[in-house]
Each structure stands twice: as structure tokens, then as C-alpha cells.
C-alpha positions in Angstrom: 7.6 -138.6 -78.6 10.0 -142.0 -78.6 11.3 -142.7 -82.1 9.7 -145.2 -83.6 11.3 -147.5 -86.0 8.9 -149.4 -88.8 9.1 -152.6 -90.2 9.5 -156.5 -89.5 11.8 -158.0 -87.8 13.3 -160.1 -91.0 14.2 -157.0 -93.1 17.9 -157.2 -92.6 17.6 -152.9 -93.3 15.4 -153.1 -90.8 17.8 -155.0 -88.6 20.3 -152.4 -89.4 18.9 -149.9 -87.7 17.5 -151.8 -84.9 21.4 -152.8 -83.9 22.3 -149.0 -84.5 19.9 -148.1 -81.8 20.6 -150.8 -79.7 24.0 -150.2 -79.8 23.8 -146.3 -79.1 21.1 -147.0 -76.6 18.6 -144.7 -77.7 14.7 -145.2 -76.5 13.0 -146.5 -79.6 9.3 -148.3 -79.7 8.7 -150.5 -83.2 5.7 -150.6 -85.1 4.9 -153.3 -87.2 4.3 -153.1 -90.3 3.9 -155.3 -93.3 4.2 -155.0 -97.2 1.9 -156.3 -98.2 -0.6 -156.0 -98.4 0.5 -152.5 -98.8 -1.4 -150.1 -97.1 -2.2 -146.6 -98.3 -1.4 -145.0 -94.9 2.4 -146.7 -94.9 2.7 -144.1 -98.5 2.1 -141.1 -96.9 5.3 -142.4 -94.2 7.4 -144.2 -96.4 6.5 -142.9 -100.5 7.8 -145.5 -102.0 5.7 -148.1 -99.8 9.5 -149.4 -98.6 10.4 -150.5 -94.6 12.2 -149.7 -92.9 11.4 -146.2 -91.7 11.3 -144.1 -88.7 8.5 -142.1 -87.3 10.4 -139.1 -85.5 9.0 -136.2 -83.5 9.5 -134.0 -86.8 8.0 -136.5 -89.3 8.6 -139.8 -90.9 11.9 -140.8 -92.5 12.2 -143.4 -95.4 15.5 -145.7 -96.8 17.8 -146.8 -94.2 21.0 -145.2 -94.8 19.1 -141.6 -94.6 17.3 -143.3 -91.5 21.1 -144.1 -90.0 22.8 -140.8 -91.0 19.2 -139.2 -88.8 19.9 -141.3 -85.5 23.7 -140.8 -85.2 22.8 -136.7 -85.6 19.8 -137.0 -83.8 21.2 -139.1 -80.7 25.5 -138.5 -80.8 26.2 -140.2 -77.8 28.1 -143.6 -78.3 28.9 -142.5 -81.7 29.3 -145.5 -84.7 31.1 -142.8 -86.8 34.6 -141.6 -86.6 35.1 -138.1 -86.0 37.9 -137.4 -88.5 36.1 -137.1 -91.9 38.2 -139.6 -94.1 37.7 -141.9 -92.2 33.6 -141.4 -91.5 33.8 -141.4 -95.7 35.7 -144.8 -95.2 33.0 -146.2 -93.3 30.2 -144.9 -95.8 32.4 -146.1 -98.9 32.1 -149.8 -97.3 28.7 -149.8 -96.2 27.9 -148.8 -99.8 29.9 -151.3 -101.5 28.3 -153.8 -99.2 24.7 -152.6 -99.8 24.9 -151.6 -103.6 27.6 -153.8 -105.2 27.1 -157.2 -102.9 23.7 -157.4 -101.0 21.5 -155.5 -103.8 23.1 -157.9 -106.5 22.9 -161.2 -104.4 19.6 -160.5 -103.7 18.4 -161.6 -107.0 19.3 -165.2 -105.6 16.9 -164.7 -102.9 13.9 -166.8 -104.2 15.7 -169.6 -105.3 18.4 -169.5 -102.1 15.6 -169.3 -99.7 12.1 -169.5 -100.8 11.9 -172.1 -102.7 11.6 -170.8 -106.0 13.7 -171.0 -109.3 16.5 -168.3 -110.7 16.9 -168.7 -114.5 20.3 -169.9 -115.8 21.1 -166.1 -117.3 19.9 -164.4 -114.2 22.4 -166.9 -112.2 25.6 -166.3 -114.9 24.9 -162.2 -114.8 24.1 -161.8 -111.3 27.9 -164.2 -110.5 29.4 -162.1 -112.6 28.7 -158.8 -110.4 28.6 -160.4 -107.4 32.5 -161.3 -108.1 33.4 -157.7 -108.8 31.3 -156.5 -106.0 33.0 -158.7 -103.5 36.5 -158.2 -105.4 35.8 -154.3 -104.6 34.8 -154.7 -101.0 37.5 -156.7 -100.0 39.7 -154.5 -101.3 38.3 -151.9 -98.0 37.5 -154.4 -95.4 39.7 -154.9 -92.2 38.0 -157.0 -90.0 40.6 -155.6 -87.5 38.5 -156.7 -85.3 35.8 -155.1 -87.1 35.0 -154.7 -90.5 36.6 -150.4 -90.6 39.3 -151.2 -88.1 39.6 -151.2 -84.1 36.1 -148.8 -83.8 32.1 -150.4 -83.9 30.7 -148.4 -86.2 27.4 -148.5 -88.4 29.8 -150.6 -91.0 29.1 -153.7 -88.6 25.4 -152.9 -88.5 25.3 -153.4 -91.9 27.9 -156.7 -92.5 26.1 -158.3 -89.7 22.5 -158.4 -91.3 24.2 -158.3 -94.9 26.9 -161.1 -94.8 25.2 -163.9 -93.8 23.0 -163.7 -96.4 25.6 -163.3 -99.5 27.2 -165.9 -97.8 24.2 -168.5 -97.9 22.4 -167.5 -101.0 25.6 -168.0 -103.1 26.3 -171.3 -101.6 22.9 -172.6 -102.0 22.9 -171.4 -105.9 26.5 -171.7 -106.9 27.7 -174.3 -104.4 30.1 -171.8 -103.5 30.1 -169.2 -100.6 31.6 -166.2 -102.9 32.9 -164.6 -99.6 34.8 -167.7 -98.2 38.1 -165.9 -98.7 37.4 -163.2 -96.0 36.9 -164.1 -92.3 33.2 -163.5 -92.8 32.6 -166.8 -90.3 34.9 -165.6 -87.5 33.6 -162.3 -87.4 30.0 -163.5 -87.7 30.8 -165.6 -84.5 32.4 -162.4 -82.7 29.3 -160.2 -83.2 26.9 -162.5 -82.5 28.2 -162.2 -78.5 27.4 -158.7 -78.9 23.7 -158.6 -76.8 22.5 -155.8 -79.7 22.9 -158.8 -82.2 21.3 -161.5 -79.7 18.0 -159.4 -79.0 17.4 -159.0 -82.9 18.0 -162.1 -83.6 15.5 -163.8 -81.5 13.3 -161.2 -82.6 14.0 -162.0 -86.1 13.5 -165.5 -85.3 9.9 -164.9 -83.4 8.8 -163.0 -86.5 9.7 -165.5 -89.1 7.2 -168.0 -86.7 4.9 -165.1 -87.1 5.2 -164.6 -90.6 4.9 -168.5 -91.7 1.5 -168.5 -89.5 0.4 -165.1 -91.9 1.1 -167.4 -95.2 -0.4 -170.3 -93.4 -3.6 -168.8 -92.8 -3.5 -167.1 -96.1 -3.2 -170.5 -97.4 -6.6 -171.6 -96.0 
């Protein structure tokens, strides 16, 4: 059986992954599969109804770090971990501050940065507030040497390059200010975008943004 990844191609966890394999080269087929509504089949794959996941030959696999930390085991050819241990737990230590301390708290500026809706003045003050000490801890790790561990591609850049853009724009378009101006996030951006993993997904993420404004559309009506 070819792994399977699940999801849509505007999850930026989804993304994640999708570079990962790209990157390593490992045969994968995707499956799409939407939120919502929420089907009862996607619990029994993913429990807590959450993309992406993998479908593997042993069974599904939810939340996309676990889902990184599978294919790197699973498929250890072109590795995007360093052998030597501190330095693998260097690469994890970013990717977490990057996920848990920026993405996860920027994304509560999500509906008003990009879908038109409205975040309330408190939500705005709290969520700047941990946002600045999220981004004052991971730039404290970054290198951007010329990638975000150091001289090595590793599933650190999977992550910034889905994750960055978007802590970039949604502060800007709420605050007015792009809270991670002081780090070379634009440069780097530019350099992994050559990268033909990060060009395939995203003109996939662009054909499934279509996709998914023709689903409200017709929900619409």
C-alpha cells in the first residue's frame, strides 16, 4: 500500500508534511478530505476529527508532528534530521517553538487577518502579548544559515515555510506590524520558494483555495 497523506491542500500542517515527503521523495497518494462537514468515518482515522493524517500500511496516524517523526522512520533515506542527537533535539526545540509559542498563538488572528471577520480588542492585546514572547524565544534558536537549524534542510524548514508567512501577514494586517520583520523571514521565504517541493504545493494550495471558494459559493446558494 502507498502512504496516503489526508487533508486539503490549505492546511499549512498539511503542507508540512506534503514538503517532507516531497523532499525525501517518498511515493505518497493524497486523499481529500474536508472538515466539515465532519464525517463520522474521518473519527475512526483521525479521533479528534483533525487533518492532516496519514493512512499507512499498519493503520492511520493523526497530528503532524507524530505524522513527521513516522515518515523520517518509516522512509530514512534523504534524511531532514541530523544524526547527532542534540542537534535532532535542536531541530524539534524550534519546530516547537514555532508551532506552539508563534503559529498556535497567531492563529487567533486568523479570522480577522484573513477571513473577513472581527478579533475583539482583548483577544488582539493578549494574543500581541504572547506572540512577542513567542517570537522573542524563537529567535533566540533560529539561524537561517542558510536555513532556519543551520547549513542542513531539515523538517525545521517544512515547518517555517508553511508557518512564517502566515505570522508574518496576520500580524501586519491586525497590528500594522509584521512582528517577525527583525529576522530575514522575506529572504528566506524567497530562497525556499526555488525549492520545486515548495512550488508543487503551492500551486496545489492555490488550486484548492479556487476549489474551496466554489464549495462556500455553492453553499451559499
Amino acid at each position: 500500500m502507498t502512504l496516503k497523506l489526508c487533508g486539503f491542500a490549505v492546511s499549512n500542517y498539511y503542507n508540512k508534511l506534503k514538503i517532507q515527503l516531497l523532499e525525501k521523495v517518498v511515493p505518497f497518494e493524497e486523499e481529500l478530505v474536508w472538515l466539515k462537514p465532519l464525517e463520522s468515518s474521518t473519527l475512526l482515522r483521525s479521533p479528534m476529527g483533525k487533518v492532516p493524517f496519514l493512512e499507512t500500511p499498519h493503520g492511520c496516524i493523526s497530528e503532524s508532528a507524530v505524522c513527521a517523526e513516522y515518515i523520517e522512520q518509516a522512509y530514512p533515506h534523504h534524511p531532514l534530521m541530523p544524526a547527532e542527537p542534540f542537534e535532532a533535539a535542536k531541530v524539534r526545540e524550534i519546530i516547537t517553538y514555532l508551532e506552539l509559542h508563534v503559529e498556535l498563538v497567531a492563529r487567533e488572528l486568523y479570522p480577522q487577518a484573513f477571513f473577513g471577520g472581527a478579533v475583539d480588542e482583548a483577544t488582539q492585546t493578549r494574543v500581541r502579548k504572547q506572540l512577542a514572547k513567542g517570537v522573542e524565544g524563537l529567535s533566540n534558536l533560529v539561524k537561517f544559515s542558510p536555513y532556519i537549524a543551520g547549513d542542513m534542510f531539515t523538517l525545521a524548514d517544512c515547518s517555517a515555510i508553511v508557518n512564517l508567512p502566515l505570522v508574518s501577514m496576520a500580524s501586519k494586517a491586525v497590528y500594522g506590524e509584521d512582528m517577525l520583520a527583525h529576522l530575514p523571514v522575506k529572504a528566506y521565504n524567497q530562497q525556499m520558494a526555488e525549492r520545486a517541493s515548495v512550488q508543487h504545493v503551492n500551486a496545489d494550495r492555490k488550486a484548492c483555495m479556487a476549489l474551496m471558494a466554489e464549495r462556500a459559493a455553492s453553499k451559499a446558494n
